[in-house]
Structure formats: C-alpha cells, structure tokens
N, C-alpha and C positions, 0 to 999 in steps of 0.2 A: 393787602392792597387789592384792588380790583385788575381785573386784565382781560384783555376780548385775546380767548383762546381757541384758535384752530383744534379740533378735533378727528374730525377728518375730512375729505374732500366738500367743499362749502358746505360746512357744518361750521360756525366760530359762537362759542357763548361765554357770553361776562360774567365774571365770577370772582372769587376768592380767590385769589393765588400767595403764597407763601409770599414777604418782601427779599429783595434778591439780595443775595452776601456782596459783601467790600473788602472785594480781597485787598492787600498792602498797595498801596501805591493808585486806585480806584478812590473813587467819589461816589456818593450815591444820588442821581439827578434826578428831581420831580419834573415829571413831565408835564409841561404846559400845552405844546402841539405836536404831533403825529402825521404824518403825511401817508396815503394808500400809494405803493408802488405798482409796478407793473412788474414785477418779481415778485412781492405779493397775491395779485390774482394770479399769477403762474403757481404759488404753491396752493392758492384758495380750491384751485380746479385740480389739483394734484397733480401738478405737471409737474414737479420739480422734489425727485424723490432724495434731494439734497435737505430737503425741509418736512422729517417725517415728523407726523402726528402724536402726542399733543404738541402744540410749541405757539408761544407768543408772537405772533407777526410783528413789523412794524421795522425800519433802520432810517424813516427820514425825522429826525426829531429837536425839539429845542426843549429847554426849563432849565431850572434853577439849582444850584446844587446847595446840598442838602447837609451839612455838618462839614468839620476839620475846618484849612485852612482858607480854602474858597469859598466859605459859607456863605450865599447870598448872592452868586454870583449867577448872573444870566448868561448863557451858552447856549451853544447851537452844537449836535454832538458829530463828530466825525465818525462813521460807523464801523470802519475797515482799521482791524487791531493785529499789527503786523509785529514781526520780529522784532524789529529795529537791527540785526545784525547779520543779517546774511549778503549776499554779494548786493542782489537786488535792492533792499533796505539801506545797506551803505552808497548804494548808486542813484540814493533818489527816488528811487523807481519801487517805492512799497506796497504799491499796487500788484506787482506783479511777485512781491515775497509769497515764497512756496508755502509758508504755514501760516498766513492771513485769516485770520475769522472776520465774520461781519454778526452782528448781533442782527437776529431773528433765523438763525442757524446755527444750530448744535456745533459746540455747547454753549453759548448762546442767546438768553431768550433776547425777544426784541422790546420796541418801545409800545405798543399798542397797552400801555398800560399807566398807573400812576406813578412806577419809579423804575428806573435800571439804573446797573451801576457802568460804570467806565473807567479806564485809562483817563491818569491827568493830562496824558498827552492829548486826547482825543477829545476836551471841552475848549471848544474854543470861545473865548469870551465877544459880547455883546458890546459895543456902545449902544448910549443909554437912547437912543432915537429910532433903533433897530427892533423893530416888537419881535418877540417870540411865535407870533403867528408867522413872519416874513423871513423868520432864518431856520423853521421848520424846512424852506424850501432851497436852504443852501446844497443839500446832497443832492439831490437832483438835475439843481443846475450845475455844480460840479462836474457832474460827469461830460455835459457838453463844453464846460470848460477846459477841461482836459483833453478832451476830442481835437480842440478849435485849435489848441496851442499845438498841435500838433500838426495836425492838418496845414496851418499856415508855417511852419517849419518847412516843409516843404516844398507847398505853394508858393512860395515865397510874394514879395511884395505885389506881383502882380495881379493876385488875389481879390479881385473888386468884387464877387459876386459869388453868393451862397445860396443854395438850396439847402431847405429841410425839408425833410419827410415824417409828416407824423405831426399831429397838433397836441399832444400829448405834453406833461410835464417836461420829459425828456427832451422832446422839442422843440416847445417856448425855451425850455435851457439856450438849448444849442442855438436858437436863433439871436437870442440877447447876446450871447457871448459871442458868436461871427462879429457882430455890430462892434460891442464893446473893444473884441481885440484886434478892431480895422477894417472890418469888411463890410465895406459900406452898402450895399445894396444886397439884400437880402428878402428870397421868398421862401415862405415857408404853405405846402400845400395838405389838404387835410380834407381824406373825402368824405366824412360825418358832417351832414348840416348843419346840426344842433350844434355843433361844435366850433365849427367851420363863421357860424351867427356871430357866438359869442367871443369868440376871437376876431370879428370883425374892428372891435370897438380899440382893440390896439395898435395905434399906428405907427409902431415903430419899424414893422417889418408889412411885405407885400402879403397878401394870404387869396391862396386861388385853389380850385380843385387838381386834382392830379393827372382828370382828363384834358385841363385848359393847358399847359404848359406849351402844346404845338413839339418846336423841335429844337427850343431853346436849351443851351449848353451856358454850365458855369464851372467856375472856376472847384469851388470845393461843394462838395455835394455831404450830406449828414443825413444818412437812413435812422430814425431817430425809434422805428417799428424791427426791423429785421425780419421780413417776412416773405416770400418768393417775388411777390409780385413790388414790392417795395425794393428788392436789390435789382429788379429788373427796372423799375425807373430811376433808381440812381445809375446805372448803366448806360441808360439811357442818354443823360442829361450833364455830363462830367466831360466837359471839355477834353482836348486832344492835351496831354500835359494836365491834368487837373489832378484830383484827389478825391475818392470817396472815403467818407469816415463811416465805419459799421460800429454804431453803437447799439441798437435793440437786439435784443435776444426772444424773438417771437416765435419763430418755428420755418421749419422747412432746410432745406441745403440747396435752393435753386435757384436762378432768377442772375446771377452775375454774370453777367457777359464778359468770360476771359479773354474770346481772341479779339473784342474790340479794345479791354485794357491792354490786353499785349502790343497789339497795333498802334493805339495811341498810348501807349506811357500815360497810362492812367492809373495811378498808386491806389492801392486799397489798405485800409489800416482797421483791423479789429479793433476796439479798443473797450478795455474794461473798466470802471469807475474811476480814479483819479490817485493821484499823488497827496500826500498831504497839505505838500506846498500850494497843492493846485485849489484843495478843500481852502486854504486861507486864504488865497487871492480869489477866493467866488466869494467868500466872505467881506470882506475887503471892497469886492466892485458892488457887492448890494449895500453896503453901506455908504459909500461914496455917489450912489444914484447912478454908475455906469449900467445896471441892468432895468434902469425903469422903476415905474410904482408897487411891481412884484403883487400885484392886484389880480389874479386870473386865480382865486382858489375860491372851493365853499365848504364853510368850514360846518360838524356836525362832531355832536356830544358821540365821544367813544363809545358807550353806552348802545348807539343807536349804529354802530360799525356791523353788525351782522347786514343790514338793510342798504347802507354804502356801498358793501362789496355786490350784492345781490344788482345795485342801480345801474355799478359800472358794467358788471357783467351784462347787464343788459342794454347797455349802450343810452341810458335813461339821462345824464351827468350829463351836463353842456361846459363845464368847468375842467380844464385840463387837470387841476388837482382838486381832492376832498383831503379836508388835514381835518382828523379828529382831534376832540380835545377832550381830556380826562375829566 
C-alpha cells in the first residue's frame, strides 16, 4: 500500500509500505480521509521524541472496513487503544489508562496511508448521510468535547459564556461543543488573518482578534494552543469562579496566572483527548447536526502531504483543517 512516511525532521515521502497485520479481534480499514493534527507538525518539526523516525503519521481518520464480519461498513476510527481493564478503564476514564497507545506512535503506525488496522472496539459506525470526509473530523472535535463536558461540570449551569483560544481544528471543536452542550454565547479569537477571513463566514460563534477582547471575563475559558502567551490570556479572561480548560500542547511552562486563580477560584483542568463515551457522543452530535455543517476543511490527495505540512508550517492554510485523502 502506499503511506506518506516521516523520515526525519520535515522530511515525509510516499511510498511503498508493507500492508499492516490483523491481529485477532482488529479489522483492516481502508482509508478514505486523514486529517493533519497539531501533534503531527509537532513530530513533523521533531518536537516530539515520542514519535521517532521512520513512522506513519496520521490518528484523525474515517473508511471503510475491509474483510470479516463488518465488511462494508463506514467508520470513523477512535485512535486511543486502551486496556479496557485497569482501575482507569473500568472508571470510564480510558483516556487516562497507563498503557494507552494511539496509532501514529510506536508501536503504532498511523493513518496517513491507504489501510491500518484497529480494535473492533475502536470503528465506530457511520449513518448513511454522515460522509467520511466529515467524521474524519470526529477526533478532533472530541477532544473539545470532552474538555466541555467537563468544564461545565463545574461550571455548572450558570455557565452562559465561552472563550476559545485558537481558530485551529482543536478550536472550532471546542467552540461547537460549548454551543452544543449549552453555552450559548460563545467567542472564539484567532490572531492569523487568513484564518481569522475564513472563519469569518461561520456564524455560529463570535470570532474577534485576541487584542480586541478589552477586559471582558467568561465563564469557561478553552486555550485550544497552549502556549505562554495563550495561558496568559485565558488568565486573563476566566471569570472570578470560572474555569480554564488546557487542551493544546504547544510549548512553554508560562503564562498561568496562579495567584489570580488562587484569588478567584478559578479551576484549571489539563485535559488530554477524550473517553470513548465522549468519542460516540462527538459522533452522535455531528450526526444529528448539533455541531453545524462541519464545512471548515480543505481537502488534498495524501500523495501531495509532503507540501500540506510544508503550507501549515508556513502559516500558508486559511482552513482550520487539511484532511488528506488516499
């Protein structure tokens, strides 16, 4: 099968790769779409010596699987392949199981390619109005859905108003899923123009620069980057009693204002990609239309992935996501 293989620090070339084993109880899914992470260019750049060289990128993905009992069947793939049996795993909570893999990290490979195999647990099926282009982008919005539900645990009902940071996949996530699980009033600010343009034309949420904000406070706030100067204006802007949710993983250890959380009871919560529960109910609200037209990608033949990573890296992309396709 073909596969766009990382080699080493932005170096990826398409080629030949072996097709991958099915082990007992796996499927083997042909990939129809591919989505570019922001964990991806983190190992593109070599920042992430969690993802050493050679190795197939790729964990936001949908297609079809391929032989056995589910022949035929359209999915969207869960990427995070947990125990099922440890304290975590029985608590729900298989996000946080201690021997979790995620395919595009050893051992591994990911979807940037024409097939991988999975856990039957981990394909979650399709209705037939759901295209595979639009539930490529179920993992991503996952994770702000699992932020959200959290966050408003919290927060609790008096929760009217959301900040994101970040116009990014991660982002748009987190801003649909405020909306969808009650929080009606939501901005989300993003200081790339190009970007900042073409996220204008959705109006489901406010979208403003991150210098216009003034000295406005909300209720839960979502750093959707994680980067010094990004936990400094969720800092910023997080109500007395509010909530920051830290989902990007971008760099730095700075920027959190502890003694005004301390001062105001102002919760901060890390949070790392999702529950599985959380993976089916993102699944679930993009098929029931609670997350919108799911319209904000551009889509480009995998083939031509070496050139995608090169765009975003260069801030060229005005599309929150690029989902390749085989």
């Amino acid at each position: 099968m073909k596969a766009l293989v990382q080699t080493a620090p932005q170096m990826l070339d398409y080629r030949d790769v072996p097709d991958p084993d099915v082990p007992s109880g796996s499927h083997l899914v042909r990939i129809d779409r591919s989505g570019i992470c922001g964990s991806d260019m983190h190992a593109y750049l070599g920042h992430d010596p969690r993802r050493p060289t050679p190795l197939i990128l790729g964990h936001e993905a949908s297609g079809t699987i391929n032989g056995g009992p589910r022949d035929g069947e359209r999915v969207t793939i869960n990427p995070l392949v947990a125990c099922g049996t440890c304290a975590a795993c029985l608590e729900g909570r298989d996000n946080l199981c201690a021997a979790r893999q995620i395919i595009s990290m050893p051992p591994r490979e990911g979807a940037f390619a024409q097939a991988v195999a999975m856990p039957d647990a981990n394909l979650i099926p399709l209705p037939d109005h759901l295209t595979t282009a639009r539930a490529a982008l179920a993992e991503p919005i996952a994770c702000g859905w699992h932020a959200v539900r959290l966050g408003r645990a919290i927060a609790g009902p008096r929760a009217q108003t959301g900040l994101v940071i970040g116009g990014g996949a991660i982002g748009v996530g987190a801003a649909l899923s405020l909306l969808a699980q009650g929080t009606p009033n939501v901005t989300l600010v993003e200081p790339n123009d190009l970007r900042r343009t073409y996220l204008a034309r959705q109006d489901q949420f406010a979208l403003r620069h991150p210098d216009d904000l003034g000295d406005a406070q909300f209720d839960i706030v979502v750093d959707g980057v994680g980067i010094d100067t990004t936990r400094a204006t969720a800092s910023a802007h997080a109500r007395p009693g509010g909530v920051i949710l830290h989902i990007g993983l971008g760099a730095g250890t700075a920027g959190l204002d502890i003694r005004r959380c301390t001062l105001q009871e102002i919760a901060f919560i890390g949070t790392y990609t999702y529950t599985a529960d959380d993976f089916r109910r993102t699944v679930d609200a993009m098929a029931d239309g609670r997350l919108g037209p799911l319209d904000w990608t551009e889509t480009r033949p995998l083939a031509d992935g070496a050139q995608a990573f090169a765009d975003i890296r260069a801030g060229r992309v005005a599309a929150p996501k690029i989902i390749l396709e085989p």
